[in-house]
C-alpha positions in Angstrom: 0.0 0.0 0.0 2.6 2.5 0.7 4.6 2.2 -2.1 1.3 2.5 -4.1 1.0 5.9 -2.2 4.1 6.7 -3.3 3.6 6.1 -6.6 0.6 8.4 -6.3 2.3 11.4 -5.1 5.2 10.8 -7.3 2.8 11.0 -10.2 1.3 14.4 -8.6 4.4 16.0 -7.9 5.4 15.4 -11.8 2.5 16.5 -13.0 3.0 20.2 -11.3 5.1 23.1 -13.2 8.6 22.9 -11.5 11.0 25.9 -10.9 14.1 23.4 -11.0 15.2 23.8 -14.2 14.9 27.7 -14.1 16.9 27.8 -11.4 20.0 25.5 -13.3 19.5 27.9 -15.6 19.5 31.3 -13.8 22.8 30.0 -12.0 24.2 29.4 -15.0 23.8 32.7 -16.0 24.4 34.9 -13.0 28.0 32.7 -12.6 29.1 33.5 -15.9 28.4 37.3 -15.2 30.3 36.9 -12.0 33.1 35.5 -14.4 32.6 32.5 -12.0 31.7 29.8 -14.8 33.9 27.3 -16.8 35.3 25.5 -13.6 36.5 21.5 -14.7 34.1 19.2 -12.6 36.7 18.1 -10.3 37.1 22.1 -8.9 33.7 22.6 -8.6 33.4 19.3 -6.3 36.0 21.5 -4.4 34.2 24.4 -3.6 31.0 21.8 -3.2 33.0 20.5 -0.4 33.9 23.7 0.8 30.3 24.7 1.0 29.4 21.7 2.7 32.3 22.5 5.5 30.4 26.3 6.0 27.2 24.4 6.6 28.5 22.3 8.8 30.4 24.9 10.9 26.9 27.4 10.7 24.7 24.4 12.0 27.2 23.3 14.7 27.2 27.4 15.7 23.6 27.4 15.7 21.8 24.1 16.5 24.5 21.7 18.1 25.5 21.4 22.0 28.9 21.4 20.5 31.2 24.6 21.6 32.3 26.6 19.4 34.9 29.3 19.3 33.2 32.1 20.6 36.1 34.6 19.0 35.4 33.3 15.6 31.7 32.5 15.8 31.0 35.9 14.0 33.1 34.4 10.7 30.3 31.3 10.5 27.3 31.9 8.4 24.2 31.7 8.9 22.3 27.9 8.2 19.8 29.5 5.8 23.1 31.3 3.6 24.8 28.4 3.6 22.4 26.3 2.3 21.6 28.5 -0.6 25.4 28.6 -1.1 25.8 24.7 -1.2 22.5 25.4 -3.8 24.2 27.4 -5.9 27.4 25.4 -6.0 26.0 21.9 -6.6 23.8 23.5 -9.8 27.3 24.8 -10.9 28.7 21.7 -10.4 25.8 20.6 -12.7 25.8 22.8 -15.3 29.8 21.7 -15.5 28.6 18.2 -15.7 25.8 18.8 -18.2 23.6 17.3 -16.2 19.8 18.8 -15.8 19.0 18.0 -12.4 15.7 18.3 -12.7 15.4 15.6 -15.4 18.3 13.5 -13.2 16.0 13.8 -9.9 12.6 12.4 -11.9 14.4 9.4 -13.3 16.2 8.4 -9.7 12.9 9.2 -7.9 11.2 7.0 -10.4 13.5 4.4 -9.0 13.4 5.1 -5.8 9.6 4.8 -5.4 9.7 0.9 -6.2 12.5 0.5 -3.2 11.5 -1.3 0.2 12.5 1.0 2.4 13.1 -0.6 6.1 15.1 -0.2 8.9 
């Protein structure tokens, strides 16, 4: 029954209009305005990474029990920034991939809706 729900929803959720591509798209430009495009696939994973690290480092600040240091606290983004910043990144790394990510994420959803998924 579930995964027949799921199939449901999937079906739903492809049917609606879907900013996804529009948003590979607009990063594509706004980078190459920057004079921030053209990156090999193996820098971009880099700054990816990199991205990643700031997340970590803003959530740890901001929703952990872990300490912190409180004289550099003020250099650690904010969760919501970084987030959008890992975004941006991974559609660069993307677009450097030729890869839509849109199209990528039906096809491996399509998959993943005929998994068993237990603990």
């Amino acid at each position: 029954m579930a995964e027949n729900r799921q199939e449901i929803v999937f079906n739903e959720f492809k049917k609606k209009s879907h900013i996804l591509n529009d948003l590979q798209e607009y990063v594509k430009t706004m980078l190459a305005l920057r004079n921030l495009k053209g990156n090999a696939p193996e820098l971009e994973m880099l700054m990816l990474t990199e991205e990643i690290g700031e997340l970590a480092k803003a959530i740890r600040k901001d929703y952990s029990s872990l300490k912190t240091d409180k004289s550099r606290s003020s250099s650690y983004g904010e969760a919501s920034s970084e987030v959008v910043d890992v975004l941006i990144v991974l559609l660069g790394l993307c677009n450097s991939l030729d890869i839509n990510l849109e199209k990528a994420f039906l096809e491996k959803e399509s998959q993943n809706i005929t998994r068993k998924w237990t603990k």
